[in-house]
N, C-alpha and C positions, 0 to 999 in steps of 0.2 A: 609680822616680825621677821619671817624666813628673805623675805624681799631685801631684808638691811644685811645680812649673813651674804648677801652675791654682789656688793657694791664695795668699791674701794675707798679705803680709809685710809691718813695716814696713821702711823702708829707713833704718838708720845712715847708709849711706854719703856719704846726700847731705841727710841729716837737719838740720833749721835747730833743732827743740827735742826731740820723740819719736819724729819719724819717720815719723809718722802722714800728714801730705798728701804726704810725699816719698815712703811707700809705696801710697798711691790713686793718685800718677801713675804708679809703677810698673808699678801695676795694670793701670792703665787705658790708658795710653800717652799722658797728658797732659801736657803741661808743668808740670814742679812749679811754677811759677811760678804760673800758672792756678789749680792746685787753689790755692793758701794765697792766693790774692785772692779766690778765691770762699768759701772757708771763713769768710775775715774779715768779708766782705761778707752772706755769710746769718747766722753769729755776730751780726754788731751791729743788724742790721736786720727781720730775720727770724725765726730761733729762738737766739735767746742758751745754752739750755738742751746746744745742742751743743758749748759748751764743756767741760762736763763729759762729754759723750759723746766728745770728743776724748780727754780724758784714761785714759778708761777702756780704749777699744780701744787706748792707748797701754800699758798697764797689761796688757791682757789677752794683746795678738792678737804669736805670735813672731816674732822678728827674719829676715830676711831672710838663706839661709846661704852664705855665700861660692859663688864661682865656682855659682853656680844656671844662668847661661847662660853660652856658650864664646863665644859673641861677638853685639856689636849686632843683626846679623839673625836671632839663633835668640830674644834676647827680644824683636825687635818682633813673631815669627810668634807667639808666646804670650801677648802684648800683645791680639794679634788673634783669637788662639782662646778664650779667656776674655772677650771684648766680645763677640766674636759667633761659636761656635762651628760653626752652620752655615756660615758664610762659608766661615771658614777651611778644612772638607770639601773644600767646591765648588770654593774656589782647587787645593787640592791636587789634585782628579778632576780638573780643567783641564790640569794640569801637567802629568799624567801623561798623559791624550790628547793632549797638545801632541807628548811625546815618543814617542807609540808612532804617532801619525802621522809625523814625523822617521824613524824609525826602519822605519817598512813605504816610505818613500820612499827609504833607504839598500838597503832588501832590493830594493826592484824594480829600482833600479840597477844592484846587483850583479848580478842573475839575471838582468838583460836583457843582450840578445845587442850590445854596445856594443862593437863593435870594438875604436874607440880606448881602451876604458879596459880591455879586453882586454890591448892591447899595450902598456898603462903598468904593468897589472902583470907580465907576462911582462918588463918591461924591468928590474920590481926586483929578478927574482931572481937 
């Protein structure tokens, strides 16, 4: 299922005609507002020819399938591993030495000879 979370969709939901720049910002984690002023802006000025490249991956590329993320911070972390897959590693190695330092400074507290947290727990039982 993780395999469907790294693949382009477009997005109905919040679609203005195919879905198509409401699903690059989904993509990408850009404001769909962004993508459809700059699609407008390299469309008319730029290469026109991406109109009809609009239409096609509208035509081609599936729809976006319901509930794909359980909430805002599981699609902005996939947001971010699909921009830059390294990153997102490095964040998560991070996280996890974050925690396993946390966690060997709970064990040294425990195992050390601390009186008083001695008799706070002897007091809870």
């Amino acid at each position: 299922m993780n395999d469907r979370r790294t693949k382009f969709y477009l997005d109905k939901q919040n679609a203005r005609f195919l879905g198509v720049c409401s699903g690059i910002a989904d993509y990408t984690g850009i404001d769909p507002l962004w993508v459809r002023i700059g699609f407008v802006m390299v469309t008319l000025f730029a290469f026109p020819p991406l109109f009809l490249v609009y239409f096609l991956v509208g035509w081609l590329a599936p729809n976006k399938p319901l509930g794909l993320y359980h909430d805002a911070e599981e699609a902005k972390f996939w947001q971010g591993t699909r921009v830059n897959p390294k990153r997102s590693v490095n964040s998560i190695r991070s996280r996890y030495r974050d925690i396993d330092r946390r966690l060997a400074d709970v064990e040294i507290m425990v195992t050390s000879r601390n009186s008083a947290l001695a008799q706070e727990i002897e007091s809870l039982r």
